[in-house]
N, C-alpha and C positions, 0 to 999 in steps of 0.2 A: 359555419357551413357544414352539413352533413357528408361523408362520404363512406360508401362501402369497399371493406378492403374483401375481395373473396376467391376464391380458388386457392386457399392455400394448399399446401399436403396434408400439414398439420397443426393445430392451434395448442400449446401448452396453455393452461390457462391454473392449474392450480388444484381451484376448487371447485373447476366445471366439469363434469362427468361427461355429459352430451356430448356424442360426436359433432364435433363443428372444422368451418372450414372457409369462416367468414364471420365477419365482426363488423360491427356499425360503429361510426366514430362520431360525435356530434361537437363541433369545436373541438378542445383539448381534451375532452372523455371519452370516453368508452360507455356506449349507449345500448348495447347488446349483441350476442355472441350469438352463433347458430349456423344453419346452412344457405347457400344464396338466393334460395327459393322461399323462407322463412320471409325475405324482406323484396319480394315484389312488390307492394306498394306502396317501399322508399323510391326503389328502382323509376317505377311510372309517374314519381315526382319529379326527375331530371335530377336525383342526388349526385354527386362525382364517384367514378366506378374506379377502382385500382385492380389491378390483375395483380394478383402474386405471385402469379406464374409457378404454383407449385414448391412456393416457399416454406419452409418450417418457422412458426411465428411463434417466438416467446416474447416472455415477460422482456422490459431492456434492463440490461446489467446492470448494476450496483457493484462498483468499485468503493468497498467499506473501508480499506485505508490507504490513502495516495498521499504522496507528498505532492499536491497538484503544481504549484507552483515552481518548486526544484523540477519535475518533469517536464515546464516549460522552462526552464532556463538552461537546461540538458540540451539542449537545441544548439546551444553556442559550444557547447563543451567537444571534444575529442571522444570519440565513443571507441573503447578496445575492447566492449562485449566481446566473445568467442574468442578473441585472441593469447594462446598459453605459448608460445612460444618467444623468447625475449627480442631473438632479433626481429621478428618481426612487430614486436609492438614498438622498439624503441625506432624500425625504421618508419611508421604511419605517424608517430611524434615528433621526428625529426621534419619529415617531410611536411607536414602541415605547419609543422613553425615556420617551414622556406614560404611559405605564401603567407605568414602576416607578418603585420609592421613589426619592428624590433622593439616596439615599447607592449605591446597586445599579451599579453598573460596566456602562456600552454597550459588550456587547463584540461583537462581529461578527467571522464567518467567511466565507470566499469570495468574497473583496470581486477582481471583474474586471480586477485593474490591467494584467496584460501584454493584455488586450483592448478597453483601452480609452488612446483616444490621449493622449499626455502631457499636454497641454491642458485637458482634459475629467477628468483626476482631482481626486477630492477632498480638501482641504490643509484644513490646523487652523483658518485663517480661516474657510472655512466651517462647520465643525462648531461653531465657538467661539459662531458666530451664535445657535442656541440652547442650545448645551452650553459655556457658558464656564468655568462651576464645575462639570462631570460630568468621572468617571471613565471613561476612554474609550481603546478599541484595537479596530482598525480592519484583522484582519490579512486579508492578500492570500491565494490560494488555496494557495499552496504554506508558508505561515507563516514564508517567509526574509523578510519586509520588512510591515511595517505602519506607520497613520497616526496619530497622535495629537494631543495640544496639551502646550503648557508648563505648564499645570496639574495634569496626570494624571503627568509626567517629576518637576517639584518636588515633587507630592506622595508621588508613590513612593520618594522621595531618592536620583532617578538625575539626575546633574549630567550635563544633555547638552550643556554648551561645552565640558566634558573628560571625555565617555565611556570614554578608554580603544579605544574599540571603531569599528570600519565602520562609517558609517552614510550614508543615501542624501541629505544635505543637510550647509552647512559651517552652522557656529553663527552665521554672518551673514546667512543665507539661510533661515531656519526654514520648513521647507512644511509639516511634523508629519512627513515620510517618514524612519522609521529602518530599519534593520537589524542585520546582525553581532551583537555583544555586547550593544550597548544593547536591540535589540529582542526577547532573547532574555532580558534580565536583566526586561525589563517583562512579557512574560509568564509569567515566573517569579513576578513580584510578583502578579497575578491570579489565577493558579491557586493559589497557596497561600491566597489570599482566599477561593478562591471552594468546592474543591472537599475537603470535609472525607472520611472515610475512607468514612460510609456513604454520603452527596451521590453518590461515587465508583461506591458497590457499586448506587443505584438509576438508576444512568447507564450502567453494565456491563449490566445486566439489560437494558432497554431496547432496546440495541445488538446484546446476541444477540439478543432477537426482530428487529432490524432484517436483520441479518446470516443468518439462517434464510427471511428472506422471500423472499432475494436466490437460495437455495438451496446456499446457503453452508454448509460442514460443519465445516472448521476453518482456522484462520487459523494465520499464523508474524507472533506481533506484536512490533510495536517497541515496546520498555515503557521509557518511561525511572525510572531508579532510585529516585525517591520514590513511583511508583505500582507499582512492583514488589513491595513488603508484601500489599498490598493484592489486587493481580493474582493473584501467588500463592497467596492465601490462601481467593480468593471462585472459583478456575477449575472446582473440582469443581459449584458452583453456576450453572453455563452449559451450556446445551445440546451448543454446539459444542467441536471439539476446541483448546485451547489450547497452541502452540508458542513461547516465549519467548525471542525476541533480545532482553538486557535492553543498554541506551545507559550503560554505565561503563565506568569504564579498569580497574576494581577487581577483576579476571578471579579472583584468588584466592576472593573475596566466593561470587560466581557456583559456581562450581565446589564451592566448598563446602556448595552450597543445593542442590548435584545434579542443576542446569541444565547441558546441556551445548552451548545456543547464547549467543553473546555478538554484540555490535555492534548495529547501525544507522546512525541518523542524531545529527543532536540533539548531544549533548556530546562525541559520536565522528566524525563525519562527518569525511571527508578532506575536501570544499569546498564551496561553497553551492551557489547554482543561478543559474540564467541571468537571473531578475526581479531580481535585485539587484547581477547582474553582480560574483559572487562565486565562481561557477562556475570552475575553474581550468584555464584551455587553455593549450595551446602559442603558439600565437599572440595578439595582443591581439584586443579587442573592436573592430570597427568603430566605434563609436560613440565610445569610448575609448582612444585611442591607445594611450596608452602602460600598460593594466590589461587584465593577462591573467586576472583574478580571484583567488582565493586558495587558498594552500595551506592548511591549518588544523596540519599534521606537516611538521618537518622529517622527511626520509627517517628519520635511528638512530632517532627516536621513533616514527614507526610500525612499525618495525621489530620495537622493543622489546615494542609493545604487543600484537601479532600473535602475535609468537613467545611470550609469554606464555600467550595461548591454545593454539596448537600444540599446543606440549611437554606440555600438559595434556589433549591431543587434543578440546580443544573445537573445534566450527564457529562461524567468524567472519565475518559479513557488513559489510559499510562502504558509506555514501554515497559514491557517485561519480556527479559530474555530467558535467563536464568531460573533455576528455580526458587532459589534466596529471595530473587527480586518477585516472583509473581505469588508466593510465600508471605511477605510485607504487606505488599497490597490489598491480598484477600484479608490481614489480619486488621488492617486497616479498615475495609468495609464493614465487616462482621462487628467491628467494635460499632460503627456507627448507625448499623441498623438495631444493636441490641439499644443504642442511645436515644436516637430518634428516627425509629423506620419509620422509610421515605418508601414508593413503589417506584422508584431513578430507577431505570436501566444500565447502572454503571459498567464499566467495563475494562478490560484487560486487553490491551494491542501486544497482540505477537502469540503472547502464551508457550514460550516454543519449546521447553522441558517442565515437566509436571512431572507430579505422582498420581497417584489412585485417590490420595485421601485429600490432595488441592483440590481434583476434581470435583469429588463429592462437596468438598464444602463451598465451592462457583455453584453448585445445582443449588447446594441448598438455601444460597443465598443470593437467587438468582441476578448472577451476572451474568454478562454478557461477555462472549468470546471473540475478538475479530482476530482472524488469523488468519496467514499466507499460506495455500500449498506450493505456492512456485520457489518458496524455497527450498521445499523435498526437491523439487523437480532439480534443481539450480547445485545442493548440499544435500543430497540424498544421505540416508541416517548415516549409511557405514563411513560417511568424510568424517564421522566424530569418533572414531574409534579410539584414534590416538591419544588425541587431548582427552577426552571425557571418558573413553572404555565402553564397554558394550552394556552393560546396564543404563546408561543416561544415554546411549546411542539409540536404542530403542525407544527411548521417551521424546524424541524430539518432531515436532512436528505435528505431533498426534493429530488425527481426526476422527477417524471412527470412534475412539475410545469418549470425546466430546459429545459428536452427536447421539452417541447411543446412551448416553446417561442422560439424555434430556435438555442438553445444556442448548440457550440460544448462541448459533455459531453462525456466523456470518464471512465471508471470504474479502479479500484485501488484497492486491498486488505489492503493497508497501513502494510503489514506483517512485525514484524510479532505481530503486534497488532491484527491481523483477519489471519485465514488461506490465506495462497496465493492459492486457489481455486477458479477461475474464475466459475466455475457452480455455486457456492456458490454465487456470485454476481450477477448473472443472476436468482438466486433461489431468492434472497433478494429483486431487484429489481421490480421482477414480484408479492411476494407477500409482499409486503411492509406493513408494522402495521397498517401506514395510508391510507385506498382506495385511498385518493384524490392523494396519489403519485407513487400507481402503474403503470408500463408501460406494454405492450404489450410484448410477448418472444420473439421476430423477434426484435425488438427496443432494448430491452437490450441486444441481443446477436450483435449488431450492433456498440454498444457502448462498448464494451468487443475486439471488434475488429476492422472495419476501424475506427470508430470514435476512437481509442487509435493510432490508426498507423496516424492518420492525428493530433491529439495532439503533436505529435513528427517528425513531419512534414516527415513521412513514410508511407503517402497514397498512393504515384507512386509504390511504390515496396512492401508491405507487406498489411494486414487487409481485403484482399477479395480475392478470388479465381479468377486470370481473366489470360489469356495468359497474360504473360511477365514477372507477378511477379514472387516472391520469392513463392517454393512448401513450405512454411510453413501450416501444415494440420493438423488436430485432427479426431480420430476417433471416434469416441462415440458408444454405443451398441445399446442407443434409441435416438430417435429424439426428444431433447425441444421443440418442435412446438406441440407435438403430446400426451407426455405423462402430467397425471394427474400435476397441477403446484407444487402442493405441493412436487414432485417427482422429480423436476431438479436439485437435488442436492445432488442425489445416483444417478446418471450418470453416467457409468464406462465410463473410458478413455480407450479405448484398445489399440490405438498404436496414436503416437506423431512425426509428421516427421519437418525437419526444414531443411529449401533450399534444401529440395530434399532428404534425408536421413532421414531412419528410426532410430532413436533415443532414443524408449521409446516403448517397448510392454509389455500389463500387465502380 
């Protein structure tokens, strides 16, 4: 069925010059763009009329890297977003443990560690105070490092005096702080507790309504491989569009499921991140002499594992924190396009310290960038002072220094390490901590949209408003081009449409 959406304020559209203020929707397309007088005789057809009531109509958001499914399973967690001061997170921890059963696991998300002073975090002794026999994990905002106690470690049958693994304390020194392997083996152990296949499918649901609020149209998620069944199987039962980089080495698996992206973070990542000072640089850390962080691949292994996708011509994105780590990577590509160039749109997740001359050789071998600014917004540069100094403090996050060498960059909340709110990225991006990596509001909301739809190789049909595509659309109440910059990120979304359907009205 045809219907006219018209009276907007204003129509972003991209590549359309013509002032417009009205769009023709035909099924799940976009059938043409113009003014409402343009289509009087759809009108004296009896087509369906939508007022937009003087809405600002864009493209709809592309969230280019979400961890979709942790984001719904965040829904059961403890959230102590904003919260830096101790007593008050360890009293919302306490107090939410008095409302579940005494066997229900306190698990919490978002917990402030890289913003809150070393001193002032909270260690297993205190949580022991009233949680001495509870099930408990404590993880930080970015999920590389969380807190716990000796009783939640022996009961999960993780020997943490010989982990095997990284972790942010020596077994003489117990604070609850782990990471690397062991923290990652205890959230293993949780989530298999917690999160059964339907648990799964009414925590997905949830999520897209969350995700559509946001005016979010489709995501490129990080799915690691036990909730890939499940992903797969419940996508067509989501509003939004579903883009799957699944986290295994198992590239044959993938390719034979008919998915043609692979990677992320998680069981694949080249290195960790900066909170746990796993992150892997050229130089050491200030704080740690002699730990440059980690590699997680000797070079022939990532090599191996790359060129496995390739040669299959799948696209392969990888966590890279560090600059060591996103270093490897490109040396990695570069070797395999002088072997056997492919035109993949491979790509780099995170990107978050470069030089001038990584840059240059992403351009010249063109990858692809998905990066966060909500964590400028979240870890604005000067939080690296300490550890890293003012030279790689400046490097972190970049964005202009990307877009302006040409490079495809595309935006990603990393959720649910950052809200999955695209105005939020387009707020972050445009007022960035560092001037030198501000970009203009038209360029970030560019990069939010086709530049994400052409990372996922979904420029022909989604990322711009143009006849043919997909009616994926966001309303907004004011225009980013227009209002004060500090203000793009109390944006109301009012209504959310995807191929054609309204979806989402606040």
């Amino acid at each position: 069925m045809k219907k006219l959406i018209y009276n907007a304020k204003r129509i972003h559209t991209r590549n359309f010059s013509k002032k417009a203020d009205a769009l023709l929707v035909d099924g799940d397309r976009i059938a043409a763009i113009g003014e409402k007088d343009d289509f009087l005789s759809e009108i004296r057809k009896g087509i369906q009329l939508i007022d937009a009531d003087q809405a600002v109509i864009l493209p709809g958001f592309i969230d280019a890297h979400n961890h979709f499914c942790y984001m719904a399973e965040d829904a059961l967690k403890i959230d102590l977003g904003g919260l830096f001061d101790k007593d008050l997170i360890l009293e919302k921890i306490f107090t939410s443990a008095e409302k579940m059963p005494k066997n229900h696991p306190i698990l919490c998300s978002n917990w402030e560690y890289d913003n809150t002073h070393k001193e002032l975090r909270v260690t297993a002794d205190e949580l022991d105070v009233h949680l001495a026999n509870r099930l408990l994990q404590i993880n930080e905002r970015t999920g590389h490092l969380s807190v716990t106690n000796k009783y939640t470690l022996d009961y999960a049958g993780i020997d943490w005096q010989h982990s095997g693994g990284c972790c942010a304390w020596s077994p003489a020194e117990f604070t609850g702080e782990i990471c690397g392997k062991i923290n990652s083996r205890l959230w293993k152990y949780f989530k298999d507790m917690m999160y059964s296949p339907e648990n799964l499918k009414l925590c997905l649901k949830n999520a897209d309504r969350l995700a559509l609020s946001h005016g979010i149209t489709g995501i490129h998620v990080i799915c690691n491989e036990d909730d890939l069944p499940v992903l797969f199987d419940f996508q067509d039962c989501l509003s939004i569009n579903v883009h799957i980089f699944t986290e295994t080495k198992d590239v044959k698996k993938i390719h034979d499921l008919g998915l043609h992206q692979i990677g992320g973070c998680g069981t694949v990542m080249v290195d960790g991140d900066t909170s746990a000072e796993t992150a892997a640089f050229f130089e050491p850390y200030l704080t740690s002499k002699n730990n440059k962080g980690m590699l997680y691949y000797k070079d022939e292994e990532l090599y191996e594992y790359v060129k496995a996708a390739h040669t299959r011509d799948m696209q392969i994105g990888l966590h890279c924190v560090g600059d060591a780590a996103s270093d490897q990577l490109i040396r990695v590509f570069e070797r395999l396009q002088k072997e056997d160039p492919r035109p993949i749109r491979h790509r780099i997740e995170h990107f978050e310290f470069s030089n001038p001359d990584m840059i240059r050789r992403v351009k010249e071998n063109d990858i692809c960038l998905s990066v966060q600014p909500n964590f400028n917004h979240i870890w604005p540069h000067e939080d690296y002072l300490v550890d890293l100094g003012e030279e790689r403090s400046l490097q972190a996050d970049r964005v202009a220094s990307l877009v302006n060498a040409g490079i495809h960059v595309c935006f990603g909340s990393d959720c649910p390490v950052t809200p999955c709110e695209p105005l939020l990225s387009i707020h972050s991006a445009v007022n960035h901590s560092n001037p030198a990596e501000r970009i203009d509001v038209n360029t970030a909301i560019d990069c939010q949209t086709w530049q994400s739809a052409y990372c996922g190789y979904q420029e022909k049909e989604r990322g711009s408003i143009e006849p043919g595509k997909f009616a994926d659309l966001v309303f907004l109440a004011e225009d980013p081009l227009t209002v004060p910059s500090e203000r793009i990120k109390d944006i109301q979304v009012l209504h959310t449409f995807t191929e054609g359907q309204n979806v989402f009205s606040a």
